[in-house]
C-alpha positions in Angstrom: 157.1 162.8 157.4 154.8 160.8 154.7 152.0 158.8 156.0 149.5 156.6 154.1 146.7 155.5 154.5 145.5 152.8 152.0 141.8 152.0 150.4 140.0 150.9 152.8 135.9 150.3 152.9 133.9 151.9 155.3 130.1 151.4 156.1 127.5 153.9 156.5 127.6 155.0 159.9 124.5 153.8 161.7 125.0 156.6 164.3 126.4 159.5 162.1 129.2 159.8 164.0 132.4 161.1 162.0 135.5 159.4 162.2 138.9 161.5 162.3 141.0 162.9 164.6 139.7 165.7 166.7 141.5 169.3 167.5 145.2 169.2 167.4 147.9 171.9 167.5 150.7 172.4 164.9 153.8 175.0 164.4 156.5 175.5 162.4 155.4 173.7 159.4 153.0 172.8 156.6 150.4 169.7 156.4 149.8 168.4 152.6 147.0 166.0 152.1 145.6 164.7 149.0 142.7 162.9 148.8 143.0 159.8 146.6 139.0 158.4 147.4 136.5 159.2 150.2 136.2 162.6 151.5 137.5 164.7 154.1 136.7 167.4 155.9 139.0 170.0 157.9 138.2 172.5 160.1 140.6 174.9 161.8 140.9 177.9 164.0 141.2 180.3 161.9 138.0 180.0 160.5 139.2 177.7 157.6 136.9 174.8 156.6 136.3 172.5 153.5 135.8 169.3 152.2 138.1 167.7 149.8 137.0 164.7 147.4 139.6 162.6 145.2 142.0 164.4 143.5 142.0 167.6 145.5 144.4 168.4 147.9 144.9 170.7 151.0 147.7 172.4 151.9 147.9 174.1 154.9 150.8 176.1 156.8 150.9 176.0 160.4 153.3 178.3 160.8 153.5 180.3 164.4 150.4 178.2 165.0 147.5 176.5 164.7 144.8 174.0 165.8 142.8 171.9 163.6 140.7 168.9 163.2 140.4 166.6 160.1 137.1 164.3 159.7 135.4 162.3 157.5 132.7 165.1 155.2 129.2 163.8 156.5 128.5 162.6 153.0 130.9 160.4 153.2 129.7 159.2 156.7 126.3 159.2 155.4 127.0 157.1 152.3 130.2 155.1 153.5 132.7 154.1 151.0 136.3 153.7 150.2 138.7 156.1 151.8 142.2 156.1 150.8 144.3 159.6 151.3 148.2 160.4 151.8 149.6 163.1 154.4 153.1 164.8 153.9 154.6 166.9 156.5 156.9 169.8 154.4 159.4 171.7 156.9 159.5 175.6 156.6 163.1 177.0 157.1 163.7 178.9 160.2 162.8 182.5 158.5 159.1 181.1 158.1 158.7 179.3 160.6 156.6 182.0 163.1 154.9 183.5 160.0 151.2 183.6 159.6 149.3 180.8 159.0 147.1 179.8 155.9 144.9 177.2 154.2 145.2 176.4 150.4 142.3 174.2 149.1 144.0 173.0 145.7 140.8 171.2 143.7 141.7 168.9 141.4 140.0 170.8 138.4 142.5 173.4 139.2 145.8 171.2 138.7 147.4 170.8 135.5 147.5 167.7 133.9 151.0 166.7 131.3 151.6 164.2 129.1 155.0 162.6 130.2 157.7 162.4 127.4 158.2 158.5 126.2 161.4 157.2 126.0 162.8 154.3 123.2 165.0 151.5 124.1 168.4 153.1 123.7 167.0 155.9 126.0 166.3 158.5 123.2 162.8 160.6 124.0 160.0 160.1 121.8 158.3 162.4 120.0 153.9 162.8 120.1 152.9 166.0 118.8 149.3 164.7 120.0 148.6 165.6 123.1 145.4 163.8 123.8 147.3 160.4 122.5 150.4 161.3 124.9 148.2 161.6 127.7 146.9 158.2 127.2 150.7 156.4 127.9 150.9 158.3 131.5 151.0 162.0 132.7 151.6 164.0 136.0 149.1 166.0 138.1 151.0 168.9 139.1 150.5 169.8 142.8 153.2 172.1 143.6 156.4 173.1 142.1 157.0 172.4 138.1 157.0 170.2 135.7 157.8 170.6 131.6 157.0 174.2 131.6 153.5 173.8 134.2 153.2 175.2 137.5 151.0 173.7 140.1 149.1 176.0 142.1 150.2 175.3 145.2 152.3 178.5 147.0 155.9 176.8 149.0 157.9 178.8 151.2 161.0 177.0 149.6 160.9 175.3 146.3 159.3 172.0 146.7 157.7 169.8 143.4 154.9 167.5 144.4 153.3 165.3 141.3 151.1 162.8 141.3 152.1 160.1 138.5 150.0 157.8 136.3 151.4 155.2 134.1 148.7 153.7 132.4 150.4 151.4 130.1 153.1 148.3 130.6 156.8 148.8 129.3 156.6 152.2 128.4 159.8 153.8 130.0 159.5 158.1 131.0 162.4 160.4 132.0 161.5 162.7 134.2 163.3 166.3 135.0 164.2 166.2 138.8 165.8 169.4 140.5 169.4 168.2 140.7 170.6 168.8 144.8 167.0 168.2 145.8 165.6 165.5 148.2 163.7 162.8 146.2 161.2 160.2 147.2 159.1 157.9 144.6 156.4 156.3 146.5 154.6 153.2 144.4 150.5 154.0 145.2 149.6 151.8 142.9 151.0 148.8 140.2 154.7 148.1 140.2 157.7 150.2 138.1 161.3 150.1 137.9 162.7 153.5 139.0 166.3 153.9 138.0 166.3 150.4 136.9 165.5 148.8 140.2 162.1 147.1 140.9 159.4 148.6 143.0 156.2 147.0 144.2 153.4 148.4 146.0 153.7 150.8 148.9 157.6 151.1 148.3 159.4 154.1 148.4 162.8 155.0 147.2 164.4 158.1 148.3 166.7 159.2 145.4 170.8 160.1 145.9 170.7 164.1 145.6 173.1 164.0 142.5 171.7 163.9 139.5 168.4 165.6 137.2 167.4 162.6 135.9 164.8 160.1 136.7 163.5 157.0 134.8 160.7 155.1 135.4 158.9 152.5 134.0 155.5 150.7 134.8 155.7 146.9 135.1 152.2 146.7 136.0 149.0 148.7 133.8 147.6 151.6 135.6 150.7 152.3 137.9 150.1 155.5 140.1 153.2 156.8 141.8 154.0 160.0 144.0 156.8 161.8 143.2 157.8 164.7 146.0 161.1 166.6 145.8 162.2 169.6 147.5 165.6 171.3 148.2 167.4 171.4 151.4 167.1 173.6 154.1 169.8 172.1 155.8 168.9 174.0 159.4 168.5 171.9 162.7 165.3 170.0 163.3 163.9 170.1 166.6 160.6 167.9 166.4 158.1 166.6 169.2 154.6 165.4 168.5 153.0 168.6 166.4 155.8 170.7 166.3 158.6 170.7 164.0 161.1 173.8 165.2 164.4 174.4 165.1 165.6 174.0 169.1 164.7 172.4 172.0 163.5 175.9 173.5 161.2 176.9 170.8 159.3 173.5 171.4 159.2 174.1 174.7 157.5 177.4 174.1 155.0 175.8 171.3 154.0 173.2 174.3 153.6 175.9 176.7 151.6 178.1 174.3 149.2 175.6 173.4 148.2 174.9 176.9 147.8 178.4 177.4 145.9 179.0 175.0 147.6 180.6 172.2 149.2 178.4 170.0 146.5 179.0 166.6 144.6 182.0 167.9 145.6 185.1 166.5 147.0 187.5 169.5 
């Protein structure tokens, strides 16, 4: 699942109350949320808390369970502002699904930054042995998985790539090194590009055929952002329901009945 939410302006709060969604229960897979502006704050029962601010990003694993709550920071519901943030829900293959849970706050000082490789009209890649001057054509913030030789810092439970894309100038056309078998999706944040050759305003997405390495993109707009996720099959059966991703009809069942007895997300 990807849901967005997009800038939107919020006033201080006269009565400091914190908007967000109160204590929820998850299994069997991970939450990703990246903070784009505004701030939010998570709590969960296993102790966890934080506040991320733009550019960071939290990943947490539910795993066998666990029950959390995500807010606006009280700064931010001090202050007010513009709050615009993505959620993805990544699926953990059957073996992973009952392990224990974790939170990874992933700051935004702590994820890599590279240049993306320019391309020429007859599709040949350019050369820049400036990096600085590279960077200012478009690069990638590299959440999870890898990009030209970079890591991002986030830890996966099956190989998944998660980069956050700027193209800050019109007409410049980038190739980009895609997994080939894994499931793509190019979501337009910001601007307007033509991925593959096919036009793409704001807040479309294209999921990409699995053949294929290759990726092309160019910005038709300045200051294009796009968010490129990829991750490789588990092919397993998806049993979902509200919270809980599993992988039958039974192990919901026993998520729901867990959770109302009080166990799903407390150790035991």
């Amino acid at each position: 699942m990807f849901d967005y939410a997009s800038p939107k302006q919020f006033p201080p709060s006269k009565t400091g109350k914190h908007l967000g969604v109160g204590q929820h229960p998850h299994r069997g897979f991970e939450t990703v949320t990246i903070a784009f502006q505004g701030e939010v704050e998570h709590k969960d029962s296993n102790g966890n808390s934080g506040v991320i601010g733009p550019g960071d990003c939290q990943w947490m694993t539910a795993g066998r369970g666990i029950v959390h709550e995500e807010y606006h920071s009280e700064e931010f519901t001090k202050k007010g502002g513009t709050f615009e943030f993505c959620q993805l829900w990544v699926n953990l293959p059957k073996v992973h699904k009952m392990k224990k849970s974790r939170y990874q706050a992933i700051l935004n000082e702590n994820i890599p930054k590279v240049a993306l490789r320019t391309m020429d009209g007859a599709g040949n890649e350019g050369v820049c042995l400036d990096e600085q001057i590279a960077l200012e054509d478009g690069y990638a913030r590299i959440i999870a998985g890898e990009f030209q030789g970079k890591k991002g810092p986030a830890q996966t439970f099956s190989p998944v790539n998660l980069w956050d894309v700027v193209l800050l100038n019109k007409d410049k056309m980038f190739e980009l090194d895609v997994p080939d078998g894994h499931n793509s999706l190019v979501f337009v944040r910001r601007g307007a590009v033509e991925v593959q050759g096919k036009a793409l305003g704001l807040a479309d997405v294209a999921i990409m055929n699995r053949d294929g390495g290759k990726l092309t993109v160019k910005a038709t707009e300045k200051n294009t952002s796009l968010l490129i996720m990829s991750g490789e099959p588990i092919d397993e059966p998806i049993a979902a329901r509200g919270p809980f991703v599993m992988n039958t009809q039974k192990q919901l069942n026993d998520a729901m009945q867990d959770f109302r007895r009080g166990l799903n997300g407390f150790e035991r």
